[in-house]
C-alpha positions in Angstrom: 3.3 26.5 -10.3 4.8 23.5 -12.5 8.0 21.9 -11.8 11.0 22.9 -12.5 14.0 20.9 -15.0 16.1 20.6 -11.9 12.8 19.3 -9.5 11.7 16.8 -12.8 15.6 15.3 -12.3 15.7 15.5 -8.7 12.3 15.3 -7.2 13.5 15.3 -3.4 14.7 19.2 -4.3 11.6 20.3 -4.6 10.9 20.3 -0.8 13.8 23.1 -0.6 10.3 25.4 -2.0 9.7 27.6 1.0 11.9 25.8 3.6 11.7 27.8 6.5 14.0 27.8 9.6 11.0 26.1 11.2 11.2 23.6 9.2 14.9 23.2 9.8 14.5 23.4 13.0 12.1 20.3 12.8 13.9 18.6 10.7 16.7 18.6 12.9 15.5 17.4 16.3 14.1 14.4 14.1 17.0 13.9 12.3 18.9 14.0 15.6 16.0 11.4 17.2 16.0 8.3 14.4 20.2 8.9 14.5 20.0 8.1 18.4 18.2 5.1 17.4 19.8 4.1 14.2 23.7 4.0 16.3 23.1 1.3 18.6 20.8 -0.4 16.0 23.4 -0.3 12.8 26.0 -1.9 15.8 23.5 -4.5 16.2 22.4 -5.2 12.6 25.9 -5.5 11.3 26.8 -7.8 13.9 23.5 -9.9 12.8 25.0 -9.6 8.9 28.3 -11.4 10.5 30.1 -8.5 9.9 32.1 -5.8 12.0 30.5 -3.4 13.9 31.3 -0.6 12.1 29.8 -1.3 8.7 26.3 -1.0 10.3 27.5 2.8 10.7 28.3 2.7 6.9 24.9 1.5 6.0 23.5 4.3 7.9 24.2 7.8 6.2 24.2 7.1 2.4 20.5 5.9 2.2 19.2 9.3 4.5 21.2 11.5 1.9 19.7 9.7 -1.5 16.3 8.7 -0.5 16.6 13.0 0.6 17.4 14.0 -3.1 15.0 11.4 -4.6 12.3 9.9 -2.0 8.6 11.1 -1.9 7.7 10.7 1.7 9.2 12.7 4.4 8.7 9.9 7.2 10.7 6.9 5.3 14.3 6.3 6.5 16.8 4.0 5.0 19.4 2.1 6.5 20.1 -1.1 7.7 17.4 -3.6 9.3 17.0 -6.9 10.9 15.6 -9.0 7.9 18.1 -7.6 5.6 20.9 -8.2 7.8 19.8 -12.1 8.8 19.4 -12.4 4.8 23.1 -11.2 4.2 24.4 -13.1 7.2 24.1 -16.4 5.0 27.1 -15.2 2.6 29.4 -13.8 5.8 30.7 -16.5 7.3 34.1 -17.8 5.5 36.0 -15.3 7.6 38.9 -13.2 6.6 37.7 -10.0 3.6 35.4 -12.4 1.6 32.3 -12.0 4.3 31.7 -7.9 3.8 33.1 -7.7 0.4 30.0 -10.6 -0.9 27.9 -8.1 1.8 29.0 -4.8 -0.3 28.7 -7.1 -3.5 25.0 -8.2 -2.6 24.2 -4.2 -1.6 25.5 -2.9 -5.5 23.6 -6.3 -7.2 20.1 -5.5 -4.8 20.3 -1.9 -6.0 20.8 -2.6 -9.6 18.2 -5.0 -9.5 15.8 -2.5 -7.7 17.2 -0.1 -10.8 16.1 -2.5 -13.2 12.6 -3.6 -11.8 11.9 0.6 -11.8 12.8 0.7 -15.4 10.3 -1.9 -16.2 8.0 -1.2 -13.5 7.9 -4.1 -12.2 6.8 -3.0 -8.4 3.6 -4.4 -9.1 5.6 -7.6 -8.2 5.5 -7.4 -4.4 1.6 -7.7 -5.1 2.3 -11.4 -5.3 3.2 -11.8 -1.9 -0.3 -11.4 0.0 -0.2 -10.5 4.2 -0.4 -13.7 5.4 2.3 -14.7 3.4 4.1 -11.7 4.6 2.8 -12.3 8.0 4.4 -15.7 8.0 7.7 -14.8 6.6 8.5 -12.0 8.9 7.2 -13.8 11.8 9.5 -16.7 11.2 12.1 -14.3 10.7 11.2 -12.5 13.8 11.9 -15.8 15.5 15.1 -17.0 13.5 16.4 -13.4 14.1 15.7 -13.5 17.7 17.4 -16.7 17.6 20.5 -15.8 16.6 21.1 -13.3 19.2 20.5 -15.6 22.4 24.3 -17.0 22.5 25.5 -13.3 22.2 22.4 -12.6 24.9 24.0 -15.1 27.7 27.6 -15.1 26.8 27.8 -18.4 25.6 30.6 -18.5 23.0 31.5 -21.0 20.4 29.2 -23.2 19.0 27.2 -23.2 15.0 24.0 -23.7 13.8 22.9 -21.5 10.9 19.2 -22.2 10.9 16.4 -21.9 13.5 16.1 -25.7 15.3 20.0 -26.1 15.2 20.9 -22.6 16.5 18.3 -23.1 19.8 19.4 -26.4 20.1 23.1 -25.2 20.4 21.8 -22.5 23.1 20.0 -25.6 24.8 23.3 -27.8 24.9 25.6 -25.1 26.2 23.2 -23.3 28.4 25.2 -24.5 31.4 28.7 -22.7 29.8 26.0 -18.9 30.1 28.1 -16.2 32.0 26.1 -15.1 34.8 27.2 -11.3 34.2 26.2 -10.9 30.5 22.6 -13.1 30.8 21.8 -10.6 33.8 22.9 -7.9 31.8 20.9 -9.3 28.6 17.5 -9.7 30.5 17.4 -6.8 32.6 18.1 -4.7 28.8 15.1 -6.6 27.2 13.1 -5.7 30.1 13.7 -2.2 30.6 13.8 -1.8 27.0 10.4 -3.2 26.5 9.4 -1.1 30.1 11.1 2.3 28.3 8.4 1.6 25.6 5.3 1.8 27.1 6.2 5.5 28.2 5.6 6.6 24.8 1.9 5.4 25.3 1.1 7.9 28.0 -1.0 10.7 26.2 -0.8 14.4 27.1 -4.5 15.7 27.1 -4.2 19.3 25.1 -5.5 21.4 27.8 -2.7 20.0 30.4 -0.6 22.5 32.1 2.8 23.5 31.0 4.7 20.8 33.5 2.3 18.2 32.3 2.9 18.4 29.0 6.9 19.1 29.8 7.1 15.7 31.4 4.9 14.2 28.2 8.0 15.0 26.3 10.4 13.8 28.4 8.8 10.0 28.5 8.6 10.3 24.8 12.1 11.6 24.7 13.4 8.4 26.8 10.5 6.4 24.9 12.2 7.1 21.7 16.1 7.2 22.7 15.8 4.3 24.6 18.3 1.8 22.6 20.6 4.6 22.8 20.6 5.3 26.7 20.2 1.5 27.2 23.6 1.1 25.7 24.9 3.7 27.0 24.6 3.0 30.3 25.6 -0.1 29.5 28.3 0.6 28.2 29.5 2.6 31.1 29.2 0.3 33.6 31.6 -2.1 31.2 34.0 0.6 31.1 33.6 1.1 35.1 34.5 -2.5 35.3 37.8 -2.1 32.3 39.4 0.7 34.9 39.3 -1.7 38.0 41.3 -4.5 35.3 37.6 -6.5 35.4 35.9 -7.5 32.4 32.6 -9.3 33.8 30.9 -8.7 29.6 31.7 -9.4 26.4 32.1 -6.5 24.9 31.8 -5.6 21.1 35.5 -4.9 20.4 37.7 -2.3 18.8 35.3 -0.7 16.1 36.9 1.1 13.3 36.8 4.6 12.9 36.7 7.2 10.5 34.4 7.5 7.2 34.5 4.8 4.8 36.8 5.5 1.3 34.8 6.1 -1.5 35.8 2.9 -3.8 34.1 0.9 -6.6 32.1 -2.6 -5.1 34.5 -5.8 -4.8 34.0 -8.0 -8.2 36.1 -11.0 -6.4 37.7 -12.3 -3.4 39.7 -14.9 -1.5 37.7 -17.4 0.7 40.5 -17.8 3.5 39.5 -21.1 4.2 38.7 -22.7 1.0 35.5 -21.9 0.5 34.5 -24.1 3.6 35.3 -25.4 6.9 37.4 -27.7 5.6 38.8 -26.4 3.3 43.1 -25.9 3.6 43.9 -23.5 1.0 43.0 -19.7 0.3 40.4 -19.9 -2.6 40.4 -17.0 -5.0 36.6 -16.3 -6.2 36.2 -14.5 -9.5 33.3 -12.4 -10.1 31.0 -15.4 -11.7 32.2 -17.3 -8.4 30.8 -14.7 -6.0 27.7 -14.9 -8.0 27.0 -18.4 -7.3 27.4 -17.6 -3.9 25.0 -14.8 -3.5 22.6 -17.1 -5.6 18.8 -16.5 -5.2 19.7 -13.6 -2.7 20.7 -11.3 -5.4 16.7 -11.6 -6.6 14.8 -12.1 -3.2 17.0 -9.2 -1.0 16.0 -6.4 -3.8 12.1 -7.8 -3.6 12.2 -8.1 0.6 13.8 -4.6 0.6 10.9 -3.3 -2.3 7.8 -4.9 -0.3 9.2 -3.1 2.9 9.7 0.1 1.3 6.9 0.1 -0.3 4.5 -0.8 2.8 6.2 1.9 4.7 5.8 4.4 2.1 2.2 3.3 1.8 1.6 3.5 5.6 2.6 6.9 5.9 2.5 8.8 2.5 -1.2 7.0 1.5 -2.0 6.9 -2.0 0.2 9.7 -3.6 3.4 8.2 -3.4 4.8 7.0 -7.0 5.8 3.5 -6.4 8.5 4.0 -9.1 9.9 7.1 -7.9 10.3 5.0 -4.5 11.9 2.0 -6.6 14.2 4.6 -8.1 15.2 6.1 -4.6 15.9 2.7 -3.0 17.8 1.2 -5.9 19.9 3.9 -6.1 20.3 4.1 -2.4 22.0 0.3 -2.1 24.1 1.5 -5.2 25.8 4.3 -3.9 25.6 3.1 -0.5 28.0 0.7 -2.3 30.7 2.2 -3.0 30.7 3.3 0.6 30.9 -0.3 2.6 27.8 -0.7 3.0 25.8 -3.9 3.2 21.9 -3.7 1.7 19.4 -1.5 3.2 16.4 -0.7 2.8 13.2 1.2 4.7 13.0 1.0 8.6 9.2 0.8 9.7 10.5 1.6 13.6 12.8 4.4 12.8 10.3 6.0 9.8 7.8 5.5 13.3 10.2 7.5 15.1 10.6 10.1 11.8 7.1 10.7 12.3 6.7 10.7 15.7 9.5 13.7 15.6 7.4 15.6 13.9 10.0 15.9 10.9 8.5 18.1 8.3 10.6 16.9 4.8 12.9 13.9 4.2 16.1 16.3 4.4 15.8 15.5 8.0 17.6 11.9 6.9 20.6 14.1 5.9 20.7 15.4 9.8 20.6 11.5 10.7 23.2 11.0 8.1 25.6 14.3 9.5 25.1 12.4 13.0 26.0 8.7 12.0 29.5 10.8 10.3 29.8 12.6 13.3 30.0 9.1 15.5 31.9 7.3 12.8 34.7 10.1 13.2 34.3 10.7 16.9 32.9 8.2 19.2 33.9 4.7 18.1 36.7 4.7 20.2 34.0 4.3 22.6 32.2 1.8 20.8 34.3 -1.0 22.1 32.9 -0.7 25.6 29.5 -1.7 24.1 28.4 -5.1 26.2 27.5 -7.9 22.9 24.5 -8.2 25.4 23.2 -5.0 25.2 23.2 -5.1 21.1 21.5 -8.3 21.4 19.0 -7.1 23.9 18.6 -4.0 21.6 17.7 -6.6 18.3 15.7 -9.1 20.5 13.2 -6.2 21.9 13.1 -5.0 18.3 12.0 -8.0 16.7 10.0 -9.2 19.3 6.9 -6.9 17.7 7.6 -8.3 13.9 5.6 -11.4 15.0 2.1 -10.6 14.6 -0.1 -13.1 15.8 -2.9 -11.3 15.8 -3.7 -11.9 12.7 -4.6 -15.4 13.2 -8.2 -14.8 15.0 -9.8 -12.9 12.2 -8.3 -15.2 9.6 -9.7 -18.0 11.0 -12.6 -16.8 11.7 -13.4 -14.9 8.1 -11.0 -16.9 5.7 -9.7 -20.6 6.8 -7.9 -20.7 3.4 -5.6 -17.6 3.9 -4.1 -19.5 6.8 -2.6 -22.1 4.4 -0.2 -19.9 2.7 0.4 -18.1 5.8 1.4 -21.5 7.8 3.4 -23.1 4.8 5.8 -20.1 4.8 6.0 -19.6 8.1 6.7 -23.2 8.8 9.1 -24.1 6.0 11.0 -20.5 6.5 11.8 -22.1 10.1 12.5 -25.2 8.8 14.7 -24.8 5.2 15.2 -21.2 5.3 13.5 -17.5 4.7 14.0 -17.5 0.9 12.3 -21.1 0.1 9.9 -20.7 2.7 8.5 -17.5 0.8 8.6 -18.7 -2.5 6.5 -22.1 -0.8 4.1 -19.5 0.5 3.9 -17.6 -2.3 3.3 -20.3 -5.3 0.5 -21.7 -2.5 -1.0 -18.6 -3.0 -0.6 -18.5 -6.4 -1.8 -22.3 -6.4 -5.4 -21.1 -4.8 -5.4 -18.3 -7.2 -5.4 -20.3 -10.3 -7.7 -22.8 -8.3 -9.9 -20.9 -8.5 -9.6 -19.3 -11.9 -10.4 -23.5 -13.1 -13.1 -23.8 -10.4 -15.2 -20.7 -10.3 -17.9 -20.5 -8.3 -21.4 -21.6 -10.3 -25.2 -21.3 -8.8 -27.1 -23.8 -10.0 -31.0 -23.4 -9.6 -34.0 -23.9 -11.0 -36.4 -21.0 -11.7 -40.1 -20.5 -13.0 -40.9 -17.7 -15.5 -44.3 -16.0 -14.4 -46.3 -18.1 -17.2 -44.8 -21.0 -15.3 -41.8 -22.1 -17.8 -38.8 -23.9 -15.8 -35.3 -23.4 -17.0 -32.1 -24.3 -15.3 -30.3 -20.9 -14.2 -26.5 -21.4 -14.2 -24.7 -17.7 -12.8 -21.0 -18.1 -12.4 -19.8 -15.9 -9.6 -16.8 -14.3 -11.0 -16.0 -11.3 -13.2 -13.4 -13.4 -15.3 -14.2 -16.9 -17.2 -11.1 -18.2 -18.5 -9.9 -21.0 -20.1 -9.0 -23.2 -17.0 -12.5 -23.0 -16.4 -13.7 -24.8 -19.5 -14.7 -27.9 -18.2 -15.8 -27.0 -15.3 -19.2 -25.4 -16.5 -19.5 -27.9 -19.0 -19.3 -31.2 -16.2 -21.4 -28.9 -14.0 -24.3 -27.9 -16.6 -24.0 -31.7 -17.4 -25.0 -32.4 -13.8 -27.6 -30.0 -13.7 -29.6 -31.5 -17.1 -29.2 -35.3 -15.3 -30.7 -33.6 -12.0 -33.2 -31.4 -13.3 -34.3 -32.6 -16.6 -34.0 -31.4 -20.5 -35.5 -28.0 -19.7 -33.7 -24.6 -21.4 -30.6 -23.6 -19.8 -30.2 -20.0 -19.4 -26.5 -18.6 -19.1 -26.3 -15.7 -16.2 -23.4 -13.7 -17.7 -24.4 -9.9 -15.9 -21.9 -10.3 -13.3 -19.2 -11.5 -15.9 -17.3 -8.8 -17.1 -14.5 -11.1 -19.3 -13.9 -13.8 -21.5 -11.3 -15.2 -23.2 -11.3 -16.9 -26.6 -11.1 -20.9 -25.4 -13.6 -20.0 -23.0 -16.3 -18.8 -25.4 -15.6 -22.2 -27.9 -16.1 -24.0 -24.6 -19.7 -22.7 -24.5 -19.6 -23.1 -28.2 -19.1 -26.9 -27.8 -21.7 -27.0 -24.8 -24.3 -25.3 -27.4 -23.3 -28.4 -29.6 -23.9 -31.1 -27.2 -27.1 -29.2 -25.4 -28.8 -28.8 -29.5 -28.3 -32.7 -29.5 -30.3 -33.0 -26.6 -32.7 -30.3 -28.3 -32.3 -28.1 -25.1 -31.6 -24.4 -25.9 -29.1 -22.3 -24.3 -29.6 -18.8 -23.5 -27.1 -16.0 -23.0 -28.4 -13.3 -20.3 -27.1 -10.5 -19.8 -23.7 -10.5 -21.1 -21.6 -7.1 -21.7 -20.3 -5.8 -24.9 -17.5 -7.2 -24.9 -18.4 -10.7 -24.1 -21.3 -10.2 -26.7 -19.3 -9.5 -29.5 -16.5 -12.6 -28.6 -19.6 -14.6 -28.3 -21.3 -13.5 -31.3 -17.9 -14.0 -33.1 -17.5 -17.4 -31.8 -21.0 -18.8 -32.1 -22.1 -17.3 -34.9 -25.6 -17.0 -35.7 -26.4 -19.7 -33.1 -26.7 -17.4 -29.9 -29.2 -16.6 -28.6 -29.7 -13.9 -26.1 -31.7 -11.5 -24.1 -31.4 -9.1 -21.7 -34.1 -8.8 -19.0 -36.8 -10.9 -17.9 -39.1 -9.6 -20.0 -37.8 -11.0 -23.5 -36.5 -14.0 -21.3 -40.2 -14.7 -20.8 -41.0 -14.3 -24.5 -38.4 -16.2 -25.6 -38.9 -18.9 -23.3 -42.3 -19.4 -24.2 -41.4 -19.6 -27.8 -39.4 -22.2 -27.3 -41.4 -24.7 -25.6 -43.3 -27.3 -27.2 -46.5 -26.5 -27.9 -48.7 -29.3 -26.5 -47.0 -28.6 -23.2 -43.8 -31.6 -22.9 -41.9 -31.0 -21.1 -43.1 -28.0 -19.4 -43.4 -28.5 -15.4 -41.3 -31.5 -15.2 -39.9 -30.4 -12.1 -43.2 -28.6 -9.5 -40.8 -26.8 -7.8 -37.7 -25.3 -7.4 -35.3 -27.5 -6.7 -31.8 -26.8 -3.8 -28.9 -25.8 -5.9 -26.4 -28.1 -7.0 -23.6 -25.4 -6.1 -23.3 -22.8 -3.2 -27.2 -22.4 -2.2 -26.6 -19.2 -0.6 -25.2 -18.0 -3.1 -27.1 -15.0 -5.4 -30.7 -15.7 -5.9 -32.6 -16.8 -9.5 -33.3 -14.1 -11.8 -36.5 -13.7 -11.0 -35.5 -12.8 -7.3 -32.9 -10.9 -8.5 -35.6 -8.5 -9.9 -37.8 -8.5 -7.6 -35.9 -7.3 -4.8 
């Protein structure tokens, strides 16, 4: 059965088909689950962003409800996430109503440009940025991120440092001001966190009795709620302490309650202290000014937030998710999430983990995550304030902790040296100068190797016997694609050859070339020239259709070409001279000039 007009216009409607009170119920308990751990984590990420705690609850509902109406896999939740919220951090620190209105600002901007790059289908762009660039930049954000959290962690207050070496030198020079009650607190969260974790590791064999399998659930239960029950208890022991008049923690403060109002994004502001630390006056900042300030985050927030989406979506919907549809959902998510408060958001790979974990059957399941978030933005953020800054810290830390992935370095090393470049350069300048220059270094070095080699292909040079004993100088290029960068490489390298080997023909591999571009083929044109001056022929072997006929329109009626050994042979012999010069200059077949171990002469080819 096709779909309907409503299902075409709203694809996520289309899961309403047979929706059974199964799959309610499913829904539910997973909704329920990812909002147990999206509470103590939108806390924690808005205090990241710089902002109050509250508009990490704001960030939380809007994206479960769109991505429900408009998403194509069931496991994806959006909301807020560490990389997003260390990204808008950088505009949230003049103080006063400037810091969440450039947040909300930089949430409508990332959505419309997510809009615009569905329109044009430009997802294709987050191909750019290969996995050891991404390995570097999230590691190195992993790292900044966790940081950032270590004054919160051990109650040192005071203090700046915006980037990775100042803000652990600042921890290093105050270390002695750490409250004793808030780093215990900190480190014995991290570690029971990270101990809460490994429950969800213990399997339940299917044939184990009824108890077994009951007290399966129950680690994965405490597995999966365990930010939540961390900061709860937490949070009553700091409330414990508040009735005897003690306040051993920093706590997170009075968070506001209620839902958000329903208002249009802020198009200015006033910096309340000049638009800097020393600055004396209010500033008022006009749209174009808030612009500048955003800068290049307005660009590289919508393509962090569309490479995360999109791996998520990848990871657990496979190949039949539309990339666009997923473009579409997001873009519109950070939109409406907008006019709500909230700061950008994108896919959570933890919580979409948890999704699935839960069993959740369709994405309306985010709507139950988004009822719940309401439901604690309306109820329980009186209690909020209890929260320990230490716990949300220790919640982020043993979150992040994982986003470095090492592991990847053994394999790359051992398999491709060269991917490591990319990998190192942005990891290493994102810790240095910041995550957005740091993965545009990576990614032009990757771009760099790309058009590398595009200009430096990979040529065998050999030199091969026909079976009547005629030498010729095989030249295969080893890449589907000759283009013009490449030019003067073949030329300098079949140059080399002749000095090496002699004026014997030169035959042209082209069978594993399945392209050529216009400058290219009057770059073999011109070789032709200079090789007839030297009255050495050059052969075309095996070349496609479509390189044939640019060929044939480029060099005229000069080609020459065959296509197997057979009229090689003939052709070959035609072409030598007839009393025998120049035949067998060369006895035997000499090392390659280029990659020996590369793919054997034609001959060998054949044969095997």
């Amino acid at each position: 059965m096709g779909l309907s007009r409503v299902e075409r216009v709203i694809p996520g409607t289309r899961w309403l088909r047979g929706y059974t009170g199964q799959f309610v119920v499913a829904d539910l308990i997973a909704g329920i689950t990812v909002g147990l751990t999206v509470l103590p984590q939108g806390l924690a990420y808005a205090t990241l962003a710089g902002l109050e705690p509250q508009y990490g609850l704001y960030s939380a509902f809007v994206g479960g409800v769109v991505y429900a109406l408009l998403g194509g896999c069931r496991e994806v939740t959006i909301g807020p996430t560490a990389l997003l919220s260390l990204m808008t951090s950088r505009h949230t620190g003049y103080g006063g109503a400037s810091g969440p209105q450039l947040a909300i600002l930089l949430c409508f901007l990332s959505g419309v440009v997510e809009l615009l790059m569905a329109v044009l289908r430009l997802g294709a762009l987050v191909d750019l940025i290969s996995l050891p660039v991404t390995v570097g930049f999230t590691s190195a954000t992993a790292l900044i991120i966790g940081a950032s959290q270590l004054k919160a962690l051990l109650g040192i207050r005071g203090g700046s440092g915006s980037g990775f070496a100042s803000t652990v030198r600042t921890v290093v020079e105050k270390l002695p001001e750490a409250r004793i009650a808030d780093s215990i607190l900190g480190v014995v969260s991290i570690a029971v966190l990270l101990a809460m974790r490994k429950l969800k590791d213990i399997k339940t064999p299917p044939e184990a009795t009824r108890g077994r399998k009951t007290l399966g659930f129950v680690c994965w239960l405490i597995a999966t709620a365990r930010n939540a029950l961390v900061v709860l208890v937490t949070s009553f022991v700091a409330f414990y302490y508040d009735q005897r008049g003690e306040r051993p923690f920093i706590l997170t403060g009075t968070v506001k309650s209620g839902i958000p109002d329903f208002q249009l994004p802020p198009f200015s502001t006033v910096l309340p202290t000049g638009g800097g630390p020393n600055g004396t006056e209010p500033v008022p900042v006009g749209f174009v000014g808030m612009i500048e300030e955003l800068g290049p985050s307005i660009a590289l927030v919508p393509i962090i937030a569309v490479l995360g989406n999109v791996a998520i979506s990848k990871a657990f919907g496979g190949s039949g998710i539309n990339p666009t549809r997923e473009l579409v959902a997001l873009s519109l998510s950070n939109i409406c999430g907008s006019f709500f408060s909230s700061f950008p958001v994108t896919g959570s790979f933890s919580r979409s983990a948890v999704n699935h974990a839960s069993g959740v059957k369709t994405p309306i399941g985010g709507i139950y995550t988004g009822a719940l978030v309401l439901l604690a933005l309306g109820v329980l953020t009186p209690y909020f304030q209890y929260i320990p800054k230490a716990a949300l810290s220790a919640v982020i830390i043993s979150a992040v902790i994982f986003m470095i992935e090492y592991e990847v370095i053994r394999p790359l090393w051992r398999c491709s040296k060269r991917e490591l470049i990319p990998g190192a350069v942005t990891f290493v300048l994102s810790l240095i100068i910041g995550v957005e220059l740091g993965l545009l270094a990576g990614v032009l070095t990757d771009l760099a190797f790309v058009v590398y080699r595009t200009a430096r292909p990979l040529l065998t040079v050999s030199v091969a016997d026909t079976a009547l004993g005629t030498q010729y100088i095989l030249i295969r290029p080893n890449h589907s694609l000759l283009y013009f960068p490449a030019v003067e490489w073949v030329r300098n390298v079949t140059s080399k050859a002749i000095k090496q080997h002699g004026n014997i023909p030169v035959v042209f591999d082209c069978r594993l070339v399945n392209e050529f571009d216009y400058t290219a083929a009057t770059g073999l044109q011109m070789l032709q020239k200079e090789l007839e001056k030297k009255t050495i022929p050059l052969i075309v072997y095996g070349s496609t259709n479509e390189v044939r006929k640019l060929l044939q329109e480029t060099l005229k009626s000069s080609l020459i070409e065959v296509t197997n050994d057979d009229e090689l042979e003939v052709l070959l012999q035609e072409l030598s001279p007839a009393d025998g010069a120049g035949k067998h200059e060369l006895r035997e077949v000499v090392t390659p000039l280029l990659s020996p171990d590369r793919a054997p002469p034609i001959a060998e080819l054949e044969d095997s």
